[in-house]
C-alpha positions as CSV (number, residue, x, y, z in Angstrom):
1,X,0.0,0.0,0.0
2,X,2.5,2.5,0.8
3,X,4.4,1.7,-2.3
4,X,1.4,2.7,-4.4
5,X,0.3,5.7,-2.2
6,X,4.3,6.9,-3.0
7,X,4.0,6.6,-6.9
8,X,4.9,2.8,-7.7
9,X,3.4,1.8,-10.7
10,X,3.6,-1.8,-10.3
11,X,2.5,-1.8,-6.5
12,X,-0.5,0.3,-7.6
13,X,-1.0,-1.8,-10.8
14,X,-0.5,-5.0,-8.5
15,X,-3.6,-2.9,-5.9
16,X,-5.6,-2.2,-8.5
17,X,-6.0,-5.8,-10.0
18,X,-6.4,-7.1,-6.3
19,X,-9.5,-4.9,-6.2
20,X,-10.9,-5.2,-9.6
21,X,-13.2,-8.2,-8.9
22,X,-15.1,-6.4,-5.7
23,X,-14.9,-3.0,-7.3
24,X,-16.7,-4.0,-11.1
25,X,-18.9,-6.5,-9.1
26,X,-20.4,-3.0,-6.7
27,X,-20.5,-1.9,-10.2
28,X,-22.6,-4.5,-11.7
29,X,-24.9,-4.6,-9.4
30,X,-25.5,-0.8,-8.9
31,X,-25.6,0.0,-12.9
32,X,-27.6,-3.2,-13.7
33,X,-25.6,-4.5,-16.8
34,X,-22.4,-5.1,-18.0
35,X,-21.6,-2.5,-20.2
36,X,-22.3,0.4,-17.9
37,X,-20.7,-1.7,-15.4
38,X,-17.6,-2.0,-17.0
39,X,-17.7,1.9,-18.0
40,X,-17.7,2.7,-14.2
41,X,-15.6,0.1,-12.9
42,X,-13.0,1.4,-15.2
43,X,-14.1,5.2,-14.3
44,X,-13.4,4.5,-10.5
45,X,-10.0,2.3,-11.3
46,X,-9.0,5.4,-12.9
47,X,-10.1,7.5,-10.2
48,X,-8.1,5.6,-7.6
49,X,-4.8,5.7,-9.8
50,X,-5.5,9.5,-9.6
51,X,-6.1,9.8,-5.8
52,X,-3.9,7.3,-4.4
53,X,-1.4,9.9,-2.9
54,X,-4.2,11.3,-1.0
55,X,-5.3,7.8,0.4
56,X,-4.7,8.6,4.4
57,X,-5.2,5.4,5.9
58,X,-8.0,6.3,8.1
59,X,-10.5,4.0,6.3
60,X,-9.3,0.8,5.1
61,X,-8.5,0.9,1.2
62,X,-11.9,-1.3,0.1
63,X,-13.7,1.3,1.6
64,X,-12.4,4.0,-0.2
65,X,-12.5,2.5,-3.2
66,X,-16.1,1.7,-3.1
67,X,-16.7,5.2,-2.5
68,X,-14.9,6.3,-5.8
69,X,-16.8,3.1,-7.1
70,X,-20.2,4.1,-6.0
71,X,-19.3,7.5,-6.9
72,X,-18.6,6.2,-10.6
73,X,-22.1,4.6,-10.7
74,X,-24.1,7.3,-9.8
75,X,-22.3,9.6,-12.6
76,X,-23.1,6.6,-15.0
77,X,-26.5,6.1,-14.2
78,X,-26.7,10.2,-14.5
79,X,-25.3,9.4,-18.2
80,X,-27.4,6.7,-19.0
81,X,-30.5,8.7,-18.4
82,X,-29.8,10.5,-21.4
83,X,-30.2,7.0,-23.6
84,X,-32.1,3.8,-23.8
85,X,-31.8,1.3,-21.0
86,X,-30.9,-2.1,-21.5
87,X,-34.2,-4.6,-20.9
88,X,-34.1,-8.5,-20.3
89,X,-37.5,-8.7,-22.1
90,X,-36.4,-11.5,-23.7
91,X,-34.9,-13.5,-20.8
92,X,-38.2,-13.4,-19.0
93,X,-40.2,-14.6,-22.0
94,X,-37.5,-17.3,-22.4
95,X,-38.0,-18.1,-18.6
96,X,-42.2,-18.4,-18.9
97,X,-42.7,-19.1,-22.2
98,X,-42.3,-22.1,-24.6
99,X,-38.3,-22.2,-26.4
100,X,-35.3,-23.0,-24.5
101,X,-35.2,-22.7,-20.9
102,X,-32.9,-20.2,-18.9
103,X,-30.9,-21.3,-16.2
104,X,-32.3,-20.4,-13.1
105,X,-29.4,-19.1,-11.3
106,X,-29.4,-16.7,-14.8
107,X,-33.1,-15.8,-14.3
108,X,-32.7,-15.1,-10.2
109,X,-29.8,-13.3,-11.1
110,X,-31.8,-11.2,-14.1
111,X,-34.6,-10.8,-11.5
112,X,-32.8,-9.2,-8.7
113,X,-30.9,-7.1,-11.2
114,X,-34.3,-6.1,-12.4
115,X,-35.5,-5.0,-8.6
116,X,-32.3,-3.4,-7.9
117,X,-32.8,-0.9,-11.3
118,X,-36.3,0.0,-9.7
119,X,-34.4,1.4,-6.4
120,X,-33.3,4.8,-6.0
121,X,-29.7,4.9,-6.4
122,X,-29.3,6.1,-2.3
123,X,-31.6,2.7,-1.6
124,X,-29.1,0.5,-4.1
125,X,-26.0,1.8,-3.1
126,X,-26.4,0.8,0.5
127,X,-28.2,-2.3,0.4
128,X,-25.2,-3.2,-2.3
129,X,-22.6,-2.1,-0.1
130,X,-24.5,-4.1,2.6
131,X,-25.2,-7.1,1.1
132,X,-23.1,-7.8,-1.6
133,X,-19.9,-6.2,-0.1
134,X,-20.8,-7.1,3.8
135,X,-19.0,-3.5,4.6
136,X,-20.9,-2.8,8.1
137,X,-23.0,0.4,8.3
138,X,-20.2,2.9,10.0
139,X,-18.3,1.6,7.0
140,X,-21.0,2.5,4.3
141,X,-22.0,5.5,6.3
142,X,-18.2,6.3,5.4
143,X,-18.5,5.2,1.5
144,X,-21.7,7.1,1.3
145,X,-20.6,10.1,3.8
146,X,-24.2,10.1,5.2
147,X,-24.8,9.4,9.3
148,X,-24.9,5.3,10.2
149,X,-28.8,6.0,11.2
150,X,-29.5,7.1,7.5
151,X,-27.5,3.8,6.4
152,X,-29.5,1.5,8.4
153,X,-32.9,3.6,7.3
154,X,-31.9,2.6,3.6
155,X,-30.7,-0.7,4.2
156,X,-34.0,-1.5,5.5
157,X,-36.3,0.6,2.7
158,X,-34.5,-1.0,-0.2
159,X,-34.2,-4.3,1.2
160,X,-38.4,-3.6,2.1
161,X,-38.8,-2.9,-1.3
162,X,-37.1,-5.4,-3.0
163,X,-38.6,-8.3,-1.1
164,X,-41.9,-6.6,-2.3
165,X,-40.5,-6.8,-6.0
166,X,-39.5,-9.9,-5.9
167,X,-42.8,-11.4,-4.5
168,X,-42.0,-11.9,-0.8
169,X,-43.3,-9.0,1.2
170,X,-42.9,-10.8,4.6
171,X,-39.1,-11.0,4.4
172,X,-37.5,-8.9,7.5
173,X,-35.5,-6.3,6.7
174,X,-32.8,-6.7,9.2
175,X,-31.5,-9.0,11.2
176,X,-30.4,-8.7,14.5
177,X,-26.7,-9.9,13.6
178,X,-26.4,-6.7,11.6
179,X,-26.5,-4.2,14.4
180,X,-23.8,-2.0,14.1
């Protein structure tokens, strides 16, 4: 780490591909498809080879580059609202009607991406962070820079909202192993 924070290319080359993985897949999940995932996974790579000297140590290094992450999503989805988004229209005939049948690991997969594009990026981007990235909520709260209250408030609205989506309501919102 301190090589890359002092200017070493390959120890920030050799961070940066350490990281990829987490950082495209907080990417995917928060943009909804591939190719605007990709477009801000390598927007936030970028932006950490740019800031790396101002990295303090005070957070641990995932958690600041989920925030440049998440930061790169919510300027892509800002784009994309100025073109067509992407649809799975034909994954979810394929999936109930007759022709070859999709995987259902695919179709869950399609399905929760579906729910998470319905959430307002604030919802998504915790309840990604959250779930997908198990960063705890003073850790989000820091990604985020909102208060750990606000956090657990979203966590439990989007979570609320996808369980609605995808057709169980009932499912709790948060468990009591998640308490801060």
């Amino acid at each position: 780490m301190q090589l890359a924070t002092g200017g070493d290319r390959d120890a920030l080359d050799t961070l940066l591909r350490r990281h990829y993985d987490r950082l495209y897949a907080v990417c995917r999940r928060m943009t909804g498809n591939d190719a605007d995932a990709a477009d801000a996974a390598q927007d936030a790579l970028v932006g950490v080879a740019r800031n790396i000297a101002r990295f303090d140590g005070r957070s641990r290094f995932s958690t600041w580059a989920y925030r440049i992450a998440v930061n790169a999503c919510l300027d892509e989805l800002r784009r994309r609202g100025r073109r067509p988004e992407p649809t799975d229209d034909g994954v979810l005939a394929a999936r109930e009607g007759p022709g070859p049948a999709v995987d259902t690991a695919v179709a869950d997969r399609l399905d929760v991406d579906r729910a998470l594009r319905k959430l307002a990026p604030e919802f998504r981007a915790a309840v990604v962070l959250r779930d997908l990235c198990a960063l705890d909520y003073v850790e989000i709260a820091s990604v985020l820079d909102i208060p750990a209250g606000t956090v657990r408030s979203r966590i439990a609205r989007g979570r609320a909202a996808l369980a609605a989506d995808l057709g169980n309501p009932s499912v709790p919102t948060d468990r009591p192993s998640e308490r801060p």
